[in-house]
N, C-alpha and C positions, 0 to 999 in steps of 0.2 A: 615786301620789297624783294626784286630779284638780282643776287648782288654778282657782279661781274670774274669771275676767275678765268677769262679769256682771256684780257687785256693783257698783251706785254711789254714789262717794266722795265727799258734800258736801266742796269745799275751797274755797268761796266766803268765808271768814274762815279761811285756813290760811297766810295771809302767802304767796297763790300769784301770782308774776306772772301767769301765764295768768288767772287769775278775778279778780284784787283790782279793776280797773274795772268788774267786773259783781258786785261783792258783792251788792248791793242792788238786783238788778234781775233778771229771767228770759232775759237769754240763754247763750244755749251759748257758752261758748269753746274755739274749737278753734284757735287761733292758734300760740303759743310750742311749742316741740317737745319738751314731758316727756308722760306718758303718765298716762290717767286709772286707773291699776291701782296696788293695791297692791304696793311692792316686793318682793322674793321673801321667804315667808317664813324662809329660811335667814338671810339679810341682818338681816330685823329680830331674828331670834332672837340673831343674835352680837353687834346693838348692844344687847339689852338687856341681853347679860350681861355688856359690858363697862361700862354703865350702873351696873348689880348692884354692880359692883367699888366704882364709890362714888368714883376717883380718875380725874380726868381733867387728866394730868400733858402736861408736854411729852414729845413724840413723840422717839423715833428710830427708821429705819427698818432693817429687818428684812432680813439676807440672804435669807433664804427669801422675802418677797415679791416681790423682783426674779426669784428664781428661778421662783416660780410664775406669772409673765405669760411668761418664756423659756418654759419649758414651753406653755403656754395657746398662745403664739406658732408654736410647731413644731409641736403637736397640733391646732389648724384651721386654718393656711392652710399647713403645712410650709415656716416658714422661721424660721432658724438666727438667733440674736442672741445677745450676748451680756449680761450682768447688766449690764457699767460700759457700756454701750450706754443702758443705761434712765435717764432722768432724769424724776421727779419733777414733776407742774405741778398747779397750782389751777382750770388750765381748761383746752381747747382752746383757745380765745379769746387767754388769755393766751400760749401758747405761739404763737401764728400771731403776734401781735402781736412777740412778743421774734424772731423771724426775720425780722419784715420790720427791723428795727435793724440786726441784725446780719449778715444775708447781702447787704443792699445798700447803698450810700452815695449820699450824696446824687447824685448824679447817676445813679440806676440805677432801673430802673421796677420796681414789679409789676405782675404779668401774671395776669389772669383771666375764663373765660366764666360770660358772663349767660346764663338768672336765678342769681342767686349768694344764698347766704345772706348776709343784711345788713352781717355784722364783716367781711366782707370787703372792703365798700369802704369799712369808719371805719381798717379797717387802714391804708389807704394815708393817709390822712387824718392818723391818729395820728403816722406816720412822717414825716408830710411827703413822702412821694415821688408820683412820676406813675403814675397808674395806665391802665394797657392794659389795653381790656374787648376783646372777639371773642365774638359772640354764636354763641349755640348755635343749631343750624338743629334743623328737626323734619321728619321723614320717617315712616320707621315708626315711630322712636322719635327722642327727643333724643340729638344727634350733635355732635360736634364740628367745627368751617368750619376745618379744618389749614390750608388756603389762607390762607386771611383772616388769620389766626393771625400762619402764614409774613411778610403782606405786611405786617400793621403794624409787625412784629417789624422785618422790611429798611425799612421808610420813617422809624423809630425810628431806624434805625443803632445797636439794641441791640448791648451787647458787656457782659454781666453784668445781674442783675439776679434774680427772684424771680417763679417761678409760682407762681402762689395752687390747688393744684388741691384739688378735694370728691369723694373718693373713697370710697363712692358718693355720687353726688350731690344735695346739699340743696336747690333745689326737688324738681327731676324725677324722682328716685330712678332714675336710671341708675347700673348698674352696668359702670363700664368693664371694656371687653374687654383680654386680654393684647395682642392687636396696638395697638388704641387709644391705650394705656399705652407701648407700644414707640415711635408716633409721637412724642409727647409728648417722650419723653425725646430721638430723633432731633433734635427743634424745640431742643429746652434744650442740648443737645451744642452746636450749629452754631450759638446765640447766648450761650454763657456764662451760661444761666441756672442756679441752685439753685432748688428745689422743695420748698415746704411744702407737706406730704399731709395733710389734713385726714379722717381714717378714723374718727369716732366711730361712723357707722353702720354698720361692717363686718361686724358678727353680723347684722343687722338685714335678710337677702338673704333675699326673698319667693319670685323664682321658681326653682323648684325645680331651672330647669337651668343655672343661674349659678354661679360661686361669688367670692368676693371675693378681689381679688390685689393683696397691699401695693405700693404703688410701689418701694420699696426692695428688693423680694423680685426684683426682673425682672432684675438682675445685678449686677455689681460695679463698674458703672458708674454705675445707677440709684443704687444702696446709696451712691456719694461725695457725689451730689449732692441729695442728700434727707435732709430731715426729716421723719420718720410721725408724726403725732400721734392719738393715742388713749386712749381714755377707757370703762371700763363704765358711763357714766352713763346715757348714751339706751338699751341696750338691758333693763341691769336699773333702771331709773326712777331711779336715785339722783343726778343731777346737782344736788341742793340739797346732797351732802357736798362737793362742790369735790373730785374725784382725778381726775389724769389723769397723763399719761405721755408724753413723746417719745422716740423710738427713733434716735438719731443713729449709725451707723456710722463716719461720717467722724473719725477724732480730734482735727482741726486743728477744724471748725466744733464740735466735743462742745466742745473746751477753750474756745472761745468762749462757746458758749452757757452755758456754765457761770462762766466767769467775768462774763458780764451780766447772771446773775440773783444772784449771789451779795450778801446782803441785802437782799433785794425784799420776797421774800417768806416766811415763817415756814416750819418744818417744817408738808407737809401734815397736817391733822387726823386725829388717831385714828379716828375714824368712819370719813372717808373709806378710811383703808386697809386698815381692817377690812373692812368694805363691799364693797374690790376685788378681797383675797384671796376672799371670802366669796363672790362672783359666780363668780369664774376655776376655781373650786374645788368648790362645792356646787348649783351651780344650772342644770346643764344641763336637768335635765327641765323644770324651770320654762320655761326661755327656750325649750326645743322644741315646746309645748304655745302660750306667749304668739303663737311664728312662725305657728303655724296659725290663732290665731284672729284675727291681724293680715292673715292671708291671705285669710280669711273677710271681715272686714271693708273688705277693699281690693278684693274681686271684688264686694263687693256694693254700694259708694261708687261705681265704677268706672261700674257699670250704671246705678245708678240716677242717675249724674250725666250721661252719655251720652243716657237720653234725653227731659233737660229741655232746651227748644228754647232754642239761644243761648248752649250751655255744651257744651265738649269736655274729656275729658282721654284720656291716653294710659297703658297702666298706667304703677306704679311697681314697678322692677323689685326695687327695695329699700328700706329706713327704713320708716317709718310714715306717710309726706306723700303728698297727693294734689294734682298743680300745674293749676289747673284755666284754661283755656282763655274768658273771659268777652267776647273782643273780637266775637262775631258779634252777640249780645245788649246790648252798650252801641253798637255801630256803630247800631243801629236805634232804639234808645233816646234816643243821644245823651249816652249818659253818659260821663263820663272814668273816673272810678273806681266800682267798686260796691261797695265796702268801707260806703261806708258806709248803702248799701240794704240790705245785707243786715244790719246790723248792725241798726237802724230794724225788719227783723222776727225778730231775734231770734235771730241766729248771726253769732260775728266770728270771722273766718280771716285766717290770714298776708297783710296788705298787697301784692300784686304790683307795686307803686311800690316797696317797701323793696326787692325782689329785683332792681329795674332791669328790670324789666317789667309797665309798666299792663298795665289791663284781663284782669289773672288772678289767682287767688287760690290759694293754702296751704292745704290741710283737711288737719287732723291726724287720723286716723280713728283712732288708739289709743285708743279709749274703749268701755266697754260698750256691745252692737249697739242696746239700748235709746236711747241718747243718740243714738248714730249716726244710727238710723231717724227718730227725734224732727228733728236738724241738717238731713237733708235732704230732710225734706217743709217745713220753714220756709223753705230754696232755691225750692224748687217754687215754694213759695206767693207768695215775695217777685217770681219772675218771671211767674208767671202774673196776680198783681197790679197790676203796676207800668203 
């Protein structure tokens, strides 16, 4: 079956964070990171029939769904977990949030490279702790300064504490390497850090000779001091059911985390977990056909953003995000930010201030090529304009 990612979805009145600021107006949002496609149709066929049913009771959860993400787990990235390993969450968000409580104390830092997706630094925020930024250098691609890393970590006198890491990562859509991921863990050994792995976009791996590697999966060292977190929301569109999941191997920090959320939060929603079996289970063709035409639409964002004068980016080696390069074209301009030029002609993208880096921007290209083509001749025009 040949599934439609053409078609577009007025959701300018659909209670959409991404559109509710531009209900009433003609520009493109490309900002927030859900995607302008219908969910799979599998997904919506099993909510309506649970709709059908007419009762929407409280939840309990399901041995077999634990068992089908273990499965889903060892069938694309080949690593072994087990069911009471799986804990239940209402977001990533929330789950990054309940680790930075709980795996540091007040006097212990977290630790994260810019550009970073924005919960990561209300994280530190929420928890009251300090937060350690180490920015990301750019070469061929976006890398990580180990150095830099190393040196604040020693001028800290860290001795415990909390890496924030986004694997793959949310601006840049880098995909870490297994050596990369080995450093990392190396860093976190030799200052006592735990590691929350932030993998919602782990299906989501564009070039074809990557592939995605859990942090917990790189040994049984990695596996004590991490928590994975992950979610089918970004890759099958459903992040408005609230399901996600943290993978804790260690059973001293599981028993923790388990006893900090206990009455937080309700049993997840039935949709939601229908939804997640409903993805792990019926929709690969779907997601292998979406990968292609997010491939399409990233090789053609890529090009045509490369050669408007003033703007760079470097591919995305995964997700759906395109982190665009805007400092050569406000350096000449004089502008600080262009969020809001380009927004003035008619296209708003991820804030590069909210990521801890002016003068660049977010483009979400998950949208029919139609939109796309539309979003970046109004780029064009905004710079050729101005």
């Amino acid at each position: 079956m040949n599934y439609n990612f053409d078609q577009i979805i007025d959701r300018r009145n659909a209670y959409s964070k991404k559109w509710q600021k531009y209900r009433n107006s003609d520009v493109i949002a490309m900002s927030v990171a859900d995607m302008e496609f219908a969910a799979p149709p599998p997904i919506l066929n099993a909510l309506a029939k649970e709709i059908d049913h007419g009762i929407l009771g409280y939840t309990l959860y399901q041995t077999e769904l634990k068992q089908t993400v273990v499965n889903y787990l060892k069938n694309e990235y080949s690593w072994r977990v087990q069911e009471e390993e799986i804990i239940w969450l209402p977001s990533i968000v929330a789950g990054m949030n309940i680790c930075s409580r709980i795996l540091t104390n007040n006097n212990q830092p977290l630790i994260t490279a810019t550009p970073i997706y924005p919960p990561f630094f209300q994280s530190a925020i929420n928890s009251n702790r300090q937060l350690i930024k180490t920015q990301l250098v750019l070469n061929e691609h976006w890398e990580w300064d180990f150095a830099n890393l190393d040196k604040q970590l020693a001028q800290n006198k860290t001795d415990g504490g909390l890496l924030l890491l986004c694997n793959p990562h949310n601006p840049t859509g880098r995909v870490w390497l297994y050596d990369e991921l080995e450093k990392l863990l190396e860093i976190t050994c030799k200052y006592n850090l735990k590691v929350c792995s932030d993998e919602i976009h782990c299906d989501l791996i564009l070039d074809k000779n990557l592939k995605h590697t859990p942090f917990a999966s790189l040994n049984l060292e990695a596996a004590a001091r991490s928590v994975v977190l992950m979610s089918p929301a970004k890759t099958f569109n459903i992040p408005g059911l609230s399901c996600a999941f943290a993978v804790i191997q260690n059973p001293v920090v599981r028993e923790s985390f388990e006893n900090f959320i206990r009455g937080l939060y309700p049993q997840i929603n039935i949709m939601g977990l229908i939804a997640c079996k409903t993805a792990l289970t019926q929709c690969q063709e779907w997601k292998t056909q979406l990968i292609g035409y997010l491939r399409n639409n990233h090789n053609f964002a890529l090009e045509k953003i490369n050669k408007i004068s003033g703007l760079m980016a470097k591919k995305s080696e995964a997700t759906y995000l395109l982190w665009v390069n805007s400092k050569e074209f406000c350096d000449k301009r004089g502008i600080i930010n262009p969020f809001s030029l380009f927004e003035k002609h008619g296209v708003a993208f991820g804030n590069g201030a909210d990521f801890g880096m002016g003068n660049h921007f977010r483009l979400n290209f998950a949208c029919p090529k139609e939109q796309l083509t539309r979003a970046l001749n109004r780029i064009h025009n905004a710079i050729q304009t101005y």
